[in-house]
TIGU-613266 format. One record per residue (C-alpha): y negated, x negated, z negated; residue number from 1; residue in one letter. Coordinates in nm, 4 decimals, always signed. Layout:
BEGIN
v: Y, u: X, w: Z, nr: NUM, rest: A
...
***
This chain:
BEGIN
v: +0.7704, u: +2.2319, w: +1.0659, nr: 1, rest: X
v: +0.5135, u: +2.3512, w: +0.7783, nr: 2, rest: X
v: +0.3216, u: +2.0603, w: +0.5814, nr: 3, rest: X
v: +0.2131, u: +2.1802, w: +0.2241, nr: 4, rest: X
v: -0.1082, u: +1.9820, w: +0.0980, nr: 5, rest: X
v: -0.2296, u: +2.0263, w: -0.2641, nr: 6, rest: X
v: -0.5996, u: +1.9364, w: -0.1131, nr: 7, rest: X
v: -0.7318, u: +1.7448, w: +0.1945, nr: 8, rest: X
v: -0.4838, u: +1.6384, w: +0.4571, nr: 9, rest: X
v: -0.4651, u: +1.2744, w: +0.3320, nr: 10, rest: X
v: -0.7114, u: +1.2993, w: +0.0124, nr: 11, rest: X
v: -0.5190, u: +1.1470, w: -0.2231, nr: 12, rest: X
v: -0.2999, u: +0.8179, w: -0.2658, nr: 13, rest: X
v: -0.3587, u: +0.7694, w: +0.1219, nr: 14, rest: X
v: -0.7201, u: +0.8038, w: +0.0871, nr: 15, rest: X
v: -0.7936, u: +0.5489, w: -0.2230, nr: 16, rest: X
v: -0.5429, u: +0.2723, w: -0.0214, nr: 17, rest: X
v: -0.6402, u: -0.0689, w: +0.1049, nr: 18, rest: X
v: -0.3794, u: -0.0465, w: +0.3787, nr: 19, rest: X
v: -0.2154, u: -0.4048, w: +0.3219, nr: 20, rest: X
v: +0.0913, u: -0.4660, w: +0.5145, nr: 21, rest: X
v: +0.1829, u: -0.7375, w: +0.2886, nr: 22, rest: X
v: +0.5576, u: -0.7668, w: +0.2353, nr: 23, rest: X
v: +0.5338, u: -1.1402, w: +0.2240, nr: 24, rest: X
v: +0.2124, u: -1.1522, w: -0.0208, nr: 25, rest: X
v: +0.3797, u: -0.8656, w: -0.2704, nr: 26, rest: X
v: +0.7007, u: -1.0718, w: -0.3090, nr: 27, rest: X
v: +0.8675, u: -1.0827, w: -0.6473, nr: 28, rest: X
v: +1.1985, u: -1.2685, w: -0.7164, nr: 29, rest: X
v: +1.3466, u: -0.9875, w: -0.8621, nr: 30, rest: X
v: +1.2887, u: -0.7385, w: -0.6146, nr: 31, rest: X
v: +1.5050, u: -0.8890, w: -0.3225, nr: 32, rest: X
v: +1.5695, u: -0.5408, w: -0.2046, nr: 33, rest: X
v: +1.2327, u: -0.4269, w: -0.1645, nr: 34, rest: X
v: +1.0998, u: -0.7549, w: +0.0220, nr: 35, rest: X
v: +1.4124, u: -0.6926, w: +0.2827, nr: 36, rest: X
v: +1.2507, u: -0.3408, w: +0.2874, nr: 37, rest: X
v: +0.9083, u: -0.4249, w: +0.3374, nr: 38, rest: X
v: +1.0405, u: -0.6627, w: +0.6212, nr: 39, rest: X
v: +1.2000, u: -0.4194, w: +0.8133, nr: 40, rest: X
v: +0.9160, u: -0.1633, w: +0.7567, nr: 41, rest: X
v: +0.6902, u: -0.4615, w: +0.8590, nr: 42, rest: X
v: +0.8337, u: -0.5590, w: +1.1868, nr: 43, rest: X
v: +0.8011, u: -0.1647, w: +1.3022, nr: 44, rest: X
v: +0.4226, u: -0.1481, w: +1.2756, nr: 45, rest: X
v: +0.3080, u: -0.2917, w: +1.5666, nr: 46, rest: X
v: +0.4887, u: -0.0065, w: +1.7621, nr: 47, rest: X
v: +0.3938, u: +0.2348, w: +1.5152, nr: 48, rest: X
v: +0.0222, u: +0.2071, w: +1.5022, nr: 49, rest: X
v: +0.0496, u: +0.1663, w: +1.9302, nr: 50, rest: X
v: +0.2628, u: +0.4780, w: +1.9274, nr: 51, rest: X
v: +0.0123, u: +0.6711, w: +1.6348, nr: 52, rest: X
v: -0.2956, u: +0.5466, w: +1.9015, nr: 53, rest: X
v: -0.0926, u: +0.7367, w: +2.2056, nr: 54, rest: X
v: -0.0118, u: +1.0749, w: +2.0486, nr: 55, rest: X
v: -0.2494, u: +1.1103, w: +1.7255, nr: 56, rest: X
v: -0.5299, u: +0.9862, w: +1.9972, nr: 57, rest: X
v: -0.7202, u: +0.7397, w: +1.7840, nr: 58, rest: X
v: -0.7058, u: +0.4016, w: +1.7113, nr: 59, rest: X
v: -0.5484, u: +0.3173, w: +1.3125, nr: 60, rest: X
v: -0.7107, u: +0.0432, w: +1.2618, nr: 61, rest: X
v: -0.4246, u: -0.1956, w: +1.3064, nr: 62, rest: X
v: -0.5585, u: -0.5548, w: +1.2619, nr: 63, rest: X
v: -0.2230, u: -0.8540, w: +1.2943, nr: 64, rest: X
v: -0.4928, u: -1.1305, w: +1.0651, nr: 65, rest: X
v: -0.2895, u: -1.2745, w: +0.8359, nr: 66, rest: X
v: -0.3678, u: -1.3320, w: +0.4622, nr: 67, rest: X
v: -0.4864, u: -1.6312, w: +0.1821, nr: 68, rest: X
v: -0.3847, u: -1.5938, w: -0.1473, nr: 69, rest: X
v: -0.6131, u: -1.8085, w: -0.2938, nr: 70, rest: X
v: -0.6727, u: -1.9822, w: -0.6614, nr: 71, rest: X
v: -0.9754, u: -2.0715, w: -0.8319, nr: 72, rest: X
v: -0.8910, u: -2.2890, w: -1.1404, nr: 73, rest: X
v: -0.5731, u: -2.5519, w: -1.2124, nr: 74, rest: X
v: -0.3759, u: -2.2836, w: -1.3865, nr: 75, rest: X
v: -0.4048, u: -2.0770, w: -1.0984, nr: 76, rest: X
v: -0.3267, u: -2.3039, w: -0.8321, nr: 77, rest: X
v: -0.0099, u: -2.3871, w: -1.0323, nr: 78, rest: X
v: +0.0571, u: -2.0313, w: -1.0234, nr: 79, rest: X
v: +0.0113, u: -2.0574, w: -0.6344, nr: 80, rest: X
v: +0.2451, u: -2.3742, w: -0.6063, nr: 81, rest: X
v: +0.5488, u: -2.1766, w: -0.7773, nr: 82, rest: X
v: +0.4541, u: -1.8576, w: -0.5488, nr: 83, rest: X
v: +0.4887, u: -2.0824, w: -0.2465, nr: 84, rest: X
v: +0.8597, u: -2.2167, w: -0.3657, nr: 85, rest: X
v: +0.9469, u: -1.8732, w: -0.3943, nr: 86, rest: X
v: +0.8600, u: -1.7579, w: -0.0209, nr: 87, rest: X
v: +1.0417, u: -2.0511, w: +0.1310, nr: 88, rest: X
v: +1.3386, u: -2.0217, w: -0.1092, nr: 89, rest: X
v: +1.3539, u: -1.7051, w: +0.0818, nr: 90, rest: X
v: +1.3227, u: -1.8114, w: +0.4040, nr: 91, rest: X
v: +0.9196, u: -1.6075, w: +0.4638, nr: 92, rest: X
v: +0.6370, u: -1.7795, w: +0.6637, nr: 93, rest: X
v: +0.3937, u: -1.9560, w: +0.4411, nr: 94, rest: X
v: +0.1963, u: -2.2953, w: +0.4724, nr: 95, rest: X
v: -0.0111, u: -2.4534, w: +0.1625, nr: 96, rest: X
v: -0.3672, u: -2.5290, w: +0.2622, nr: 97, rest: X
v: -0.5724, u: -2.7661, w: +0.1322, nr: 98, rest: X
v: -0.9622, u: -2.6105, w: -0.0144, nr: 99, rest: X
v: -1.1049, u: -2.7851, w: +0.3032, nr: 100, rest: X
v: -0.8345, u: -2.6429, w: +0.5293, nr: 101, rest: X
v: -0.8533, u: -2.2716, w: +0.3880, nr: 102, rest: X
v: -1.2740, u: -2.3065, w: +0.4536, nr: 103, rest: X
v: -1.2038, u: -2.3735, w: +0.8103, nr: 104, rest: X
v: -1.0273, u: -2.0652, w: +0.8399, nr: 105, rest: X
v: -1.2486, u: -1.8399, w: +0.6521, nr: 106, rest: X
v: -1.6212, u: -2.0390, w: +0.5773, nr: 107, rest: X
v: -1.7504, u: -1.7550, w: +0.3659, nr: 108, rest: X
v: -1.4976, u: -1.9284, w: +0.0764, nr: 109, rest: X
v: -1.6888, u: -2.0598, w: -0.2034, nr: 110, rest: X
v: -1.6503, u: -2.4786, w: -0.2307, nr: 111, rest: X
v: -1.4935, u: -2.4334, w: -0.5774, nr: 112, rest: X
v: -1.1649, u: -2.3209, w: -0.4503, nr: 113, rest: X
v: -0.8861, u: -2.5071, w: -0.6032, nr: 114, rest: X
v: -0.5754, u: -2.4538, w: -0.3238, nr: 115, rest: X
v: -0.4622, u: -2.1468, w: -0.0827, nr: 116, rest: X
v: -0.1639, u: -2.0433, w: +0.0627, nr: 117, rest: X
v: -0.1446, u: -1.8982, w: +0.4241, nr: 118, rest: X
v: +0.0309, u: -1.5838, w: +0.4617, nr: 119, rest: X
v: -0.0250, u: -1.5113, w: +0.8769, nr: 120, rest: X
v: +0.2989, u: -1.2389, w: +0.8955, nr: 121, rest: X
v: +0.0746, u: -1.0232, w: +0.6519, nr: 122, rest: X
v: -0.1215, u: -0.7651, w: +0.8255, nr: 123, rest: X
v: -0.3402, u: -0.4273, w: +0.7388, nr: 124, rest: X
v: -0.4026, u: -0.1193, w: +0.8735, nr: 125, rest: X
v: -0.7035, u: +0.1435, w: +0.7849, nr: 126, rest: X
v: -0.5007, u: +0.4321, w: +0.5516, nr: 127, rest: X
v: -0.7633, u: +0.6905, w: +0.6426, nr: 128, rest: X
v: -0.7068, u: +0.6140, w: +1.0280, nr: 129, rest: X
v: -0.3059, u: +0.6501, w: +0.9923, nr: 130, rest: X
v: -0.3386, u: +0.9918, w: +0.7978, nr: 131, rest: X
v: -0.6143, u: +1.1367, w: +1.0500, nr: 132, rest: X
v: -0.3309, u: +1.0261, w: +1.3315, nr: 133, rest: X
v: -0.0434, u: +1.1394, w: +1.1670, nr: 134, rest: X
v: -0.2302, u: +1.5046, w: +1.1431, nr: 135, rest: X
v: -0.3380, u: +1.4723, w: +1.5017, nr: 136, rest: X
v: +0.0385, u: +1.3675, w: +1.6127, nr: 137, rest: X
v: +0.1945, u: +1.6705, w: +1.4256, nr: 138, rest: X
v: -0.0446, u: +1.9428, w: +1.5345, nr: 139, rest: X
v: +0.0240, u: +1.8347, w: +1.8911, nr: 140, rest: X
v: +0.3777, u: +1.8517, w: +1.8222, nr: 141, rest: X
v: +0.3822, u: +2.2195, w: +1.6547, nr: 142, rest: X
v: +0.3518, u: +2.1450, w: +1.2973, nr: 143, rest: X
v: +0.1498, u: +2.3955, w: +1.1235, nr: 144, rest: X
v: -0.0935, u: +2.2022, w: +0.8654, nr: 145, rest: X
v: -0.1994, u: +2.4245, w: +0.5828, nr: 146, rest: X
v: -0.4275, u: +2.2688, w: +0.2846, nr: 147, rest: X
v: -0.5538, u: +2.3724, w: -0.0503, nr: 148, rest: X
v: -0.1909, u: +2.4585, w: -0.1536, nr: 149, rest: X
v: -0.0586, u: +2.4588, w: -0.4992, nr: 150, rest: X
v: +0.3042, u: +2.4823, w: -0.5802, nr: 151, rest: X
v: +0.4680, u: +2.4484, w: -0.8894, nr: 152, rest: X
v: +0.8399, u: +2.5710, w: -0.7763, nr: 153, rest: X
v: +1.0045, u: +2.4517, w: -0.5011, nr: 154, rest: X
v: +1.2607, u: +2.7347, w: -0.5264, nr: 155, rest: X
v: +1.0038, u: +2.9235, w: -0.3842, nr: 156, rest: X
v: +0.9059, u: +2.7238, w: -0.0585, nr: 157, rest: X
v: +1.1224, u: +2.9351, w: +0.2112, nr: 158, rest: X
v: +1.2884, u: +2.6725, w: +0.4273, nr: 159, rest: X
v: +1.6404, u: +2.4988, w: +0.4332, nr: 160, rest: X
v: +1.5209, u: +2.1746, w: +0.3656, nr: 161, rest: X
v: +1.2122, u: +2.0649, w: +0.1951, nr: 162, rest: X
v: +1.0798, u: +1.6926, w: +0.1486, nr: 163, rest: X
v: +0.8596, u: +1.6299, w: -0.1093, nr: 164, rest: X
v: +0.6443, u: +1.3560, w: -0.0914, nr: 165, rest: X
v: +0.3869, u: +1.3989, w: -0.3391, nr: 166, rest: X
v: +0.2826, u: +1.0375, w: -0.4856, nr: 167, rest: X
v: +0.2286, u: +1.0372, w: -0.8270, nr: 168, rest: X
v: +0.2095, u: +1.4390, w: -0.8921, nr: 169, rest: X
v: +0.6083, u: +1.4136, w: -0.7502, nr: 170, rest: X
v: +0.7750, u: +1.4305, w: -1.1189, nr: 171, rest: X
v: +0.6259, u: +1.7954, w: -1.1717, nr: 172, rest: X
v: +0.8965, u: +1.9113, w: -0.8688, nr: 173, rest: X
v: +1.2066, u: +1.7443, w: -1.0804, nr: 174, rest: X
v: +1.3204, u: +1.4841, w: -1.3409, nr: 175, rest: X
v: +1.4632, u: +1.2843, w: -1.0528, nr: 176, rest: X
v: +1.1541, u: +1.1623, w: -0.9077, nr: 177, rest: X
v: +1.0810, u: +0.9042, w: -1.1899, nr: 178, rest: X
v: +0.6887, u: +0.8991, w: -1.1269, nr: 179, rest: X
v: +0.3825, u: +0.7750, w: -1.2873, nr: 180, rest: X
v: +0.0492, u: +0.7792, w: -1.1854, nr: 181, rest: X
v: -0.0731, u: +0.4163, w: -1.2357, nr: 182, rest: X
v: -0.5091, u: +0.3828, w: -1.1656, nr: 183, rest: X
v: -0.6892, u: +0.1658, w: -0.9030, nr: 184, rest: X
v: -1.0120, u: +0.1585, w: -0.8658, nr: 185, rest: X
v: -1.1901, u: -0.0001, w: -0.5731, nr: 186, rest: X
v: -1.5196, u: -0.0510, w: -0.4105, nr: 187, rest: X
v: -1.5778, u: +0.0437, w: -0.0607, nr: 188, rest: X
v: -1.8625, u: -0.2209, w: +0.1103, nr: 189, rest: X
v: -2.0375, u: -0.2542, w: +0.4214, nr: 190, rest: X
v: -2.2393, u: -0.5391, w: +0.5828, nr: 191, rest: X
v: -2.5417, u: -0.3991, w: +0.8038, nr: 192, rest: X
v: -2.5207, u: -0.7436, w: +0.9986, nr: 193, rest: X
v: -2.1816, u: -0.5896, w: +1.0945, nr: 194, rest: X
v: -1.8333, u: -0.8036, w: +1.0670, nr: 195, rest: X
v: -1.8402, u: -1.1563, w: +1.0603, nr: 196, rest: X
v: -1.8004, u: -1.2592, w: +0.6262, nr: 197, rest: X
v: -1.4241, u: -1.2708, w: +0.6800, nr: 198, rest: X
v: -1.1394, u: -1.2339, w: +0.9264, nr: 199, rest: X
v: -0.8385, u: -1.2307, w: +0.7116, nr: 200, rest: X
v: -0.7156, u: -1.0512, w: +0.4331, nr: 201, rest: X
v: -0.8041, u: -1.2390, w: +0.0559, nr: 202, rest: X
v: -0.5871, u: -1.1956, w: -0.2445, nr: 203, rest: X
v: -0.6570, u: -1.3970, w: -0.5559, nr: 204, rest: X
v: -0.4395, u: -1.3728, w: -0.8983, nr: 205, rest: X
v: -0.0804, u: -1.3097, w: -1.0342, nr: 206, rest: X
v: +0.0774, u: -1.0781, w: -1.1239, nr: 207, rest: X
v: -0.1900, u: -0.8253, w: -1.0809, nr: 208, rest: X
v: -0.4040, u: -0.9183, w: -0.7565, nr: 209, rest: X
v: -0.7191, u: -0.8303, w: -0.6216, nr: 210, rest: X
v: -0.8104, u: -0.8286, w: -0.2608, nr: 211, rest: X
v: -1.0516, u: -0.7853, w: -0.0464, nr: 212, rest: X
v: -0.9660, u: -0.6601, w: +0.2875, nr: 213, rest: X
v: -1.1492, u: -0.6601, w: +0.6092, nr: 214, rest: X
v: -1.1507, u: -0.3350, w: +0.8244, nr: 215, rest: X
v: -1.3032, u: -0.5427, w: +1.0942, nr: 216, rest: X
v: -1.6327, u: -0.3421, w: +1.1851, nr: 217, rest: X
v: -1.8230, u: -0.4860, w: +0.8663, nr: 218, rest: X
v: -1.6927, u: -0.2665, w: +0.6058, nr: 219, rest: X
v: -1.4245, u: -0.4197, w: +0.3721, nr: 220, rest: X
v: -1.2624, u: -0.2818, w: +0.0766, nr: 221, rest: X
v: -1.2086, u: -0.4621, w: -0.2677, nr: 222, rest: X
v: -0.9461, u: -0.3797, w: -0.4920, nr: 223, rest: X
v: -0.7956, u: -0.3046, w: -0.7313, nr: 224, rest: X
v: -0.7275, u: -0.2494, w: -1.1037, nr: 225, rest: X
v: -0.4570, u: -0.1734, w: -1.2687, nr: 226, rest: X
v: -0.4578, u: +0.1147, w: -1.5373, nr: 227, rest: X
v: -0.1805, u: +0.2759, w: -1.7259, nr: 228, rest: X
v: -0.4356, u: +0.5888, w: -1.7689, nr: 229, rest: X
v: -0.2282, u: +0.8944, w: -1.7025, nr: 230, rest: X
v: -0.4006, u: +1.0586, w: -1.4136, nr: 231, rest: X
v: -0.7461, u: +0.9704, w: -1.4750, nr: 232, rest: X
v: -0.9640, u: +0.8704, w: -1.1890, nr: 233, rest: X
v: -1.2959, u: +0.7887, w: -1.3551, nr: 234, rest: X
v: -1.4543, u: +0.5134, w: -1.1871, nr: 235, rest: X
v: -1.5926, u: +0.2689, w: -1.4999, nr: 236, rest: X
v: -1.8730, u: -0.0271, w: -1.4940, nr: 237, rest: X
v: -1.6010, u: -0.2480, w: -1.6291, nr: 238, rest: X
v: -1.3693, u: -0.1869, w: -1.3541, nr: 239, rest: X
v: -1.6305, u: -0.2563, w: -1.0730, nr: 240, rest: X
v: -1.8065, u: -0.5134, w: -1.2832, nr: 241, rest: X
v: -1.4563, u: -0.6833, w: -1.3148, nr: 242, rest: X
v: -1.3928, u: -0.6773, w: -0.9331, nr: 243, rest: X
v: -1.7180, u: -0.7849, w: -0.7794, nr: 244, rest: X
v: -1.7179, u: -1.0626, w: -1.0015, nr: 245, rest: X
v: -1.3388, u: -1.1825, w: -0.9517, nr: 246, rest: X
v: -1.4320, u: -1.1231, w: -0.5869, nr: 247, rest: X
v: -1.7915, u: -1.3111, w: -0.5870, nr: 248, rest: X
v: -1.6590, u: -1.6135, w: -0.7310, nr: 249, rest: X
v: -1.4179, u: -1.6967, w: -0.4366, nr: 250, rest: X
v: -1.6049, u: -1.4906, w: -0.1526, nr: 251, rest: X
v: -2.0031, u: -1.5605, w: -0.2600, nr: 252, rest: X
v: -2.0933, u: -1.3569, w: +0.0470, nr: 253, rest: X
v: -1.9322, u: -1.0504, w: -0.1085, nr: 254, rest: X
v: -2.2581, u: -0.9941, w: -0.3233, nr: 255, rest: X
v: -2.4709, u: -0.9167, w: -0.0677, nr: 256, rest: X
v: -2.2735, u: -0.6288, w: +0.1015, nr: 257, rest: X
v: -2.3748, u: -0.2716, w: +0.0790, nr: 258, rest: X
v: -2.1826, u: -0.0540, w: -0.1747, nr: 259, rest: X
v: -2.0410, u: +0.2498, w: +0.0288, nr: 260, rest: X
v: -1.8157, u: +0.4027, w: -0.2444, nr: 261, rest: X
v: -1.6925, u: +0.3416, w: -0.5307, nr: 262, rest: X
v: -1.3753, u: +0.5019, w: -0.5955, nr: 263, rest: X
v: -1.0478, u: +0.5628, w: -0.7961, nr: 264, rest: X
v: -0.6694, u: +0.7059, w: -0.7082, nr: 265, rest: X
v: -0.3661, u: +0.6633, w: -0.8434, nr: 266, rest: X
v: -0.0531, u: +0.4956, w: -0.7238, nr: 267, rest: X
v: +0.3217, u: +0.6637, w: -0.7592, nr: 268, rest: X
v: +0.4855, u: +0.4113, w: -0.9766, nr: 269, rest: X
v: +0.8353, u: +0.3831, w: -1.0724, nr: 270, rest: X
v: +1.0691, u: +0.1931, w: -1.3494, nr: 271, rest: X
v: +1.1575, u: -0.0468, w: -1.0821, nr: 272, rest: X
v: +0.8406, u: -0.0892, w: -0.8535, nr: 273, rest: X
v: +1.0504, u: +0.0566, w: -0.5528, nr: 274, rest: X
v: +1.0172, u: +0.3695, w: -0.3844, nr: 275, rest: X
v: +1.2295, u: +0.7089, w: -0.4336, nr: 276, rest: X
v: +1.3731, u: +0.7484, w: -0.0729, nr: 277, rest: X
v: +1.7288, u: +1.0340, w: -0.0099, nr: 278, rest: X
v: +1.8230, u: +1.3651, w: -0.0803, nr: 279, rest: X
v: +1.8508, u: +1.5071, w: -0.4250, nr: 280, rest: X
v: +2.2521, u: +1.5030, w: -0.5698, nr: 281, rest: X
v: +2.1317, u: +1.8310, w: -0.7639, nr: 282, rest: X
v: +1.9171, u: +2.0305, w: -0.4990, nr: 283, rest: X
v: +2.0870, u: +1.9556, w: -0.1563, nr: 284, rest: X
v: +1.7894, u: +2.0819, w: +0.0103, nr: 285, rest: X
v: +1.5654, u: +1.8234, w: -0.1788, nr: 286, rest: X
v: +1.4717, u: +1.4917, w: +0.0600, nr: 287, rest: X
v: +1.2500, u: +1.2523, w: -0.1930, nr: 288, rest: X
v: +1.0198, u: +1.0087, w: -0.0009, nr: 289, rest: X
v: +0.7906, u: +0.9284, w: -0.3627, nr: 290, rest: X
v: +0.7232, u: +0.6377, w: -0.5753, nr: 291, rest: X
v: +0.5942, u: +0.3692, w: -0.2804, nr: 292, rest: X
v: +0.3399, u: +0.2490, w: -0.5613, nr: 293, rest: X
v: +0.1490, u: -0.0574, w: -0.4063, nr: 294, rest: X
v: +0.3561, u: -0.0645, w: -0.0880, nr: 295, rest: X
v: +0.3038, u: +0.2962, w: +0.0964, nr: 296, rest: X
v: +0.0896, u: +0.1979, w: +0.3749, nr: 297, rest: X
v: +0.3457, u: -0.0972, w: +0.4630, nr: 298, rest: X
v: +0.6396, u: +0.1499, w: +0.4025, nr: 299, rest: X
v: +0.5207, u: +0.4475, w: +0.6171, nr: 300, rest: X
v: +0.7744, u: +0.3924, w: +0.8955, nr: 301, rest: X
v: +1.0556, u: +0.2873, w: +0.7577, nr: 302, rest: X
v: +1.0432, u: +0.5925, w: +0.5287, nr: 303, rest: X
v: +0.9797, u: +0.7848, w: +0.7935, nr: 304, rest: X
v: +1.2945, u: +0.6771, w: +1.0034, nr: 305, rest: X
v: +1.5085, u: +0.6805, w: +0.6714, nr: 306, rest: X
v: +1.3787, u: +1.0859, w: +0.6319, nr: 307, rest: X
v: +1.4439, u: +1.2124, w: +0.9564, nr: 308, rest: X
v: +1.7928, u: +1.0610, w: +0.9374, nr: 309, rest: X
v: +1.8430, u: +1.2699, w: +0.6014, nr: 310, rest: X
v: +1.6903, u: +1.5460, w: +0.7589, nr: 311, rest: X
v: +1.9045, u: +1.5334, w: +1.0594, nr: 312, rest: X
v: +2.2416, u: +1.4951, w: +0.8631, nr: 313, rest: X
v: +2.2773, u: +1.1068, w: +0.9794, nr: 314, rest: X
v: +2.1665, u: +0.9507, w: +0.6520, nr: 315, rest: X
v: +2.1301, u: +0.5870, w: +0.6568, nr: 316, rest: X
v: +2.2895, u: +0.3805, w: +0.3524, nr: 317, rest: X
v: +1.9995, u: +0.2093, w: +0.1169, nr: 318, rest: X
v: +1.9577, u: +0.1416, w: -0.2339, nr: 319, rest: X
v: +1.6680, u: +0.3639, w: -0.3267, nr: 320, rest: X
v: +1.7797, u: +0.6660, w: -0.3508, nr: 321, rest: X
v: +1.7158, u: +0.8359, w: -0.6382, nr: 322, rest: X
v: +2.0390, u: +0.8613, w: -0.8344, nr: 323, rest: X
v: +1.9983, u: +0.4587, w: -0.8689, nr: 324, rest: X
v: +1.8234, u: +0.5714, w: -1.1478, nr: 325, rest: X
v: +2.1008, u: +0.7135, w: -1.3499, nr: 326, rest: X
v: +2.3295, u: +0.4483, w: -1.2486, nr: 327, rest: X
v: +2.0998, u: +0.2177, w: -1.4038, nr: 328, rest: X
v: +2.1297, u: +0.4314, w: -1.7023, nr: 329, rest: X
v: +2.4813, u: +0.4537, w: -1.7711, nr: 330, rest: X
v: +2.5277, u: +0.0248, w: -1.6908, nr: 331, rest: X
v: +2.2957, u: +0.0512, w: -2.0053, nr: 332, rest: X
***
């Protein structure tokens, strides 16, 4: 097995990700099919980051905490209320917490919280870990790793079957990989005093969150914007201005943290928020795993599994392959 990378093994999407494993949290009621998805993917990462720790030789940063969504004014918390009918209309683990309640379970909330929802099926995992892992894992299994690679035709890669799975750059390897880049940028933070300013995972507003999620050893990352900017990755004092103070008025303690890095990436989006997963119907040799857009981390296995099936001539039925998109086209 060859692996192409453009630049760093795991420098871009991967790199920029907060590594939420939040299926439950990223529900929408009109992506069914992707919540069933995220389940599934979900349930597999307790074995996945135990069975990454065995053979890539390092732990991923795995952490089972849970997550609040929380709201800070009326208008939000009625927000929350209708978020919480949705999860149990669909059967997911979630329990409404009073401000008091929500403060027991993380005391670095600020008093002014209005309501909270607990999310404890949510998890995260540290992106950087999983990619330095996964490179470990496939060296020790044969792979050859080569970096700093740019290819523009993928006539001219020399091997029977080739996935791509190149985030937002995919759409330059084929009009069926309907991919845009869409901008996040994030802060990277650190407390000196080590971990201890939260436990869980924190998520605050609809329909575009931010978050700020603990790695566990005092460093925590908050995020994210969300920027219809092509494929710039400029980090702006609006954008961090906007996140430390969305962030500082539910988690006070958040203003006293180092600042490790402030950074940008971009995530592969698609016309339908779901991921491009199956082999091309005009290129057999084509296998598309693109277009995760805020759900790659959570994804990772269940793409995987649904790859090497494809790969292995036992391809497993789904609906996100990418020739959804033209049947979406001619129902038009």
């Amino acid at each position: 097995m060859l692996l192409l990378e453009r630049g760093e093994l795991g420098a871009g999407t991967s790199r920029v990700a907060a590594g939420m494993l939040a299926p439950v949290a990223e529900t929408d009621a009109g992506e069914r099919g992707l919540l069933e998805l995220g389940l599934q993917s979900a349930r597999r990462w307790t074995d996945f980051a135990a069975e990454l720790a065995e053979v890539g030789g390092m732990d991923v940063g795995y952490r089972p905490c849970g997550t609040l969504m929380l709201a800070r004014d009326r208008d939000e918390a009625e927000a929350l209320e209708r978020e919480r009918d949705l999860r149990e209309r669909f059967g997911l683990n979630v329990e409404a917490l009073l401000p008091t309640a929500a403060r027991r379970l993380e005391p670095a909330l600020a008093p002014t919280v209005r309501s909270a929802l607990h999310l404890p099926d949510d998890h995260s995992a540290d992106p950087r870990l999983v990619c330095a892992a996964l490179a470990r894992a496939a060296k020790r299994a044969g792979a050859v790793l080569r970096t700093g690679v740019e290819i523009s035709d993928l006539a001219a890669v020399p091997a029977e079957q080739v996935v791509v799975a190149a985030g937002p750059w995919s759409a330059s390897f084929g009009d069926e990989a309907r991919v845009r880049p869409v901008k996040g940028q994030s802060l990277r933070l650190r407390d000196p005093a080590g971990p201890g300013l939260l436990q869980r995972v924190v998520r605050w507003g609809q329909p575009h969150p931010g978050y700020l999620v603990p790695r566990g050893d005092g460093r925590y990352v908050l995020g994210a914007t969300q920027e219809e900017q092509g494929f710039d990755t400029a980090v702006t004092a609006l954008g961090v201005h906007d996140l430390l103070r969305d962030a500082a008025e539910l988690v006070p303690g958040v203003l006293e943290l180092e600042v490790e890095e402030a950074i940008a990436g971009l995530r592969p989006g698609t016309p339908d928020n779901a991921p491009i997963i199956g082999r091309s119907p005009s290129d057999p040799r084509i296998v598309w795993a693109t277009g995760h857009y805020r759900n790659g981390v959570l994804l990772a296995p269940v793409t995987a599994d649904l790859v090497v099936a494809e790969l292995a001539g036992e391809p497993v039925e789904h609906g996100f392959g990418p020739e959804r998109f033209d049947r979406q086209g001619a129902a038009a």
